[in-house]
Every structure is written in C-alpha cells, then in structure tokens.
KOLKOL-321554 format. One record per residue (C-alpha): x, y, z. Coordinates in nm, 4 decimals. Layout:
residues N
REC        c1        c2        c3
REC         X         Y         Z
...
//
This chain:
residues 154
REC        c1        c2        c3
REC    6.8749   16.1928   10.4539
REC    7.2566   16.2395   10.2858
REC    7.2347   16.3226    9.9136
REC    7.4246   16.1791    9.6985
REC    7.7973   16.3095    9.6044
REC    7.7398   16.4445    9.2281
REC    8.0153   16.2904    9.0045
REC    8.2829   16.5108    8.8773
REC    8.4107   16.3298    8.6250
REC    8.2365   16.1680    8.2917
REC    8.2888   15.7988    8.2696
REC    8.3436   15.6969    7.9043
REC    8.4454   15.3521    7.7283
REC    8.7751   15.3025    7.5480
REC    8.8564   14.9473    7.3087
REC    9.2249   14.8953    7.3598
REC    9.4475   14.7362    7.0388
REC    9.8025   14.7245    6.9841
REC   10.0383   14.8781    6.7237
REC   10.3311   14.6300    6.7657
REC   10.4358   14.6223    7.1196
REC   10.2756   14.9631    7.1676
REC    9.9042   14.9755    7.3113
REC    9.6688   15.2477    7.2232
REC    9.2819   15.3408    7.2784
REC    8.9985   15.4792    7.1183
REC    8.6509   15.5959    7.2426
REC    8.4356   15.2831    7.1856
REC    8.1578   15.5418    7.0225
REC    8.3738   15.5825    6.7469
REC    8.3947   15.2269    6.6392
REC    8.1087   15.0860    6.3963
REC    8.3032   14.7273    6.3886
REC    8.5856   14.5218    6.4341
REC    8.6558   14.2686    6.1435
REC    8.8992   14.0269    6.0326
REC    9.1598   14.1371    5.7446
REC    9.0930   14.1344    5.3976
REC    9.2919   14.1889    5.1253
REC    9.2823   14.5347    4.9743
REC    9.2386   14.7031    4.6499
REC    9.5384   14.9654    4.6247
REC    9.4808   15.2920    4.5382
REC    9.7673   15.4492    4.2651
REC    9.9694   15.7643    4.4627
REC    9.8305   15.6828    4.7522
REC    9.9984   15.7555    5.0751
REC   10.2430   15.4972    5.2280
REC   10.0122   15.4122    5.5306
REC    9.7132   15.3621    5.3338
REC    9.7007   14.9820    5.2161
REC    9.4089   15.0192    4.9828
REC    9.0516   15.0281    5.0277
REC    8.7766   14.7345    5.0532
REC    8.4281   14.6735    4.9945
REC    8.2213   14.7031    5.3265
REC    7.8545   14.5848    5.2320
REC    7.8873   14.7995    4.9123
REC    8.1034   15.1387    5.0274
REC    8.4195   15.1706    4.9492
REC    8.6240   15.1785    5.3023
REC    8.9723   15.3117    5.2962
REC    9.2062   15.0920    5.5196
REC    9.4868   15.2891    5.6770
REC    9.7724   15.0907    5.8417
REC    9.8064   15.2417    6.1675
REC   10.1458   15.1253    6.1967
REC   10.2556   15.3352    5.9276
REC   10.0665   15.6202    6.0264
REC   10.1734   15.6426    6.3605
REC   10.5552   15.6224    6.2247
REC   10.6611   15.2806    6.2759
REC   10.7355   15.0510    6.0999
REC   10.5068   14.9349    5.8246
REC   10.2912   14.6250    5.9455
REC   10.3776   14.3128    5.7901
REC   10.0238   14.2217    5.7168
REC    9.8813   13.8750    5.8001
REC    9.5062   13.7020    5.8766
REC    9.5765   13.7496    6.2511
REC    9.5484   14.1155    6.2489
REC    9.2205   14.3448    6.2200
REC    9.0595   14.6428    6.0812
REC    8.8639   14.8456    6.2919
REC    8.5805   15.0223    6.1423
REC    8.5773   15.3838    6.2482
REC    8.3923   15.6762    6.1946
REC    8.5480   16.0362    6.2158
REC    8.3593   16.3358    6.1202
REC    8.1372   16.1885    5.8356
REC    8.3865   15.9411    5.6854
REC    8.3945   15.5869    5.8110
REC    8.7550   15.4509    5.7682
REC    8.9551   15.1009    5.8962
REC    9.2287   15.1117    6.1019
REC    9.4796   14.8219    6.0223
REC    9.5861   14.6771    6.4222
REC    9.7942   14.3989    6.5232
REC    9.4998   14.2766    6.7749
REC    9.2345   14.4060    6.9959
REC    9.2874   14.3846    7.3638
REC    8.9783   14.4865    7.5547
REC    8.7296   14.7545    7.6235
REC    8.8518   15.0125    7.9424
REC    8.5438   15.1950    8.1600
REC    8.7560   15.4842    8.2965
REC    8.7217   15.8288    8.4103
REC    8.7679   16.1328    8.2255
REC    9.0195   16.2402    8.5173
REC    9.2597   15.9749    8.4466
REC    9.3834   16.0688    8.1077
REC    9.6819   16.2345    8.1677
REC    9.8499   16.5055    7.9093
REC   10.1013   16.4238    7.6353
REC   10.4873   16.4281    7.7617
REC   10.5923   16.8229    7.6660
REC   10.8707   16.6052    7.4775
REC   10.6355   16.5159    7.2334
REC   10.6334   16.6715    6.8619
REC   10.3949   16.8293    6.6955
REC   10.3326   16.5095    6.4762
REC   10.2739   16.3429    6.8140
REC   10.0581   16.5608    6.9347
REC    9.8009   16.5498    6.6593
REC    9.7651   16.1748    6.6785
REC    9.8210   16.1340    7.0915
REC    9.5659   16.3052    7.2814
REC    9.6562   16.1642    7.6239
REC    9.8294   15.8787    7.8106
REC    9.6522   15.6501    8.0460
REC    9.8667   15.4519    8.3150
REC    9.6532   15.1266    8.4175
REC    9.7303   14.8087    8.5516
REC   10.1312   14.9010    8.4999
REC   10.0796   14.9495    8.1018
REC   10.0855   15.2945    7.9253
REC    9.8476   15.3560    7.6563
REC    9.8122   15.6248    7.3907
REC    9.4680   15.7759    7.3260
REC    9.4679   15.8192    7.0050
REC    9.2485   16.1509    6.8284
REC    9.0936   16.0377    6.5547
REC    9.0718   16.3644    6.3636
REC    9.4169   16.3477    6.3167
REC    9.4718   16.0100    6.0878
REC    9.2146   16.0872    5.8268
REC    9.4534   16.3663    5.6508
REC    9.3796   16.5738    5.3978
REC    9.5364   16.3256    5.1421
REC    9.3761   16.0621    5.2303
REC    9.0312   16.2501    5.1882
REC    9.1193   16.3145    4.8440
REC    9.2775   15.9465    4.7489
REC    8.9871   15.7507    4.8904
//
C-alpha cells in the first residue's frame, strides 16, 4: 500500500478587496466582519488616514482609510464602499475598502517576496505578492497599519 505524499506547504484563506485599482489580501482569520459604511465620529489630531471611529454593538471601532494609509490618495468616501472589521494583536479596527472581491484558498508557497525596490514604508505594510489568474495582489501585514498613533488617538 503507497502512503500518502505529506504536504509541504500550509494551505491558508485570504479575502481579497481593492484599494482603488490596486487589489490586496488579508488572512481571512483576521477578519471578525465585513459591513457596509457608516458615517464616522472624527477624532480631533487624529492622523490623516483615520476617518473617525464608530459604534460597533457598543465599542468604539476606529476606522482607518486604507487608502490613505497605504499612500494614495485619500478615498472619496461613498455607501458603496466597506469597512472590514479586523482584529490585530488585541485591538479590533475597520479598514475603509473600495469593495471586497473574494476569498483565495492558496498555498503558503505561492506568496512571493516584496520587489527589493520596495521602501521601508512598503515593506511594513506589504508582506508578499501573489500572482493569480494574471492579477497581482499585495498581502497586506496587519501589524503594520495599527501605528503607534493611532493606538493612542482611538
């Protein structure tokens, strides 16, 4: 009897949104829920990228516009885009897209390094680059949007 080949590489689940035209991805266990916008309460010397913050079922949930935070331009915000609910480290935060695409089954193996172009800045939000399907998407690291500042506004 042939054993089975063990399997070299994890397999892990990634929801895909985009930032404009740009696409990027998350790990799927990060995200608590995807809701609709909602206007938000803004916070005095706040950031740029951080819209406000909004009531989610009675905690206070800063919103961050991902946009901004990424170095784009600053979305222009309307009912058609979305706020993911994330958690990273203990803090649950929302992440301001332009729409969510779809959820990506991949392999560990396929995430490919950041371009050695890439700055520093880059580097602490882009963790990786997946090519599927003929599109290129970001993998973005969490860790890295919830600054310091942010921390201390919200």
């Amino acid at each position: 009897m042939k054993e089975a080949a063990v399997a070299t590489s994890e397999q892990r689940e990634f929801i895909t949104f985009r930032v404009g035209v740009q696409e990027f991805c998350i790990d799927i266990m990060s995200v608590r829920e995807i809701r609709g916008w909602t206007p938000a309460t803004a916070l005095p010397h706040a950031p740029t990228y951080v819209r406000g913050v909004i009531n989610l079922r009675g905690s206070v949930l800063p919103i961050i516009d991902l946009a901004e935070r990424l170095g784009f331009t600053a979305s222009d915000v309307s009912a058609r885009q979305v706020i993911i609910v994330v958690q990273v480290g203990a803090r649950i935060i929302g992440l301001l897209v332009d729409a969510v695409s779809d959820i990506l089954t991949l392999s560990t193996e396929m995430i490919q390094a950041t371009p050695g172009v890439a700055t520093h800045a880059v580097l602490d939000f882009v963790r990786g680059m997946l090519a599927i399907e003929g599109r290129m998407i970001g993998l973005i690291e969490l860790d890295g949007i919830m600054a310091i500042e942010v921390e201390e506004a919200a």
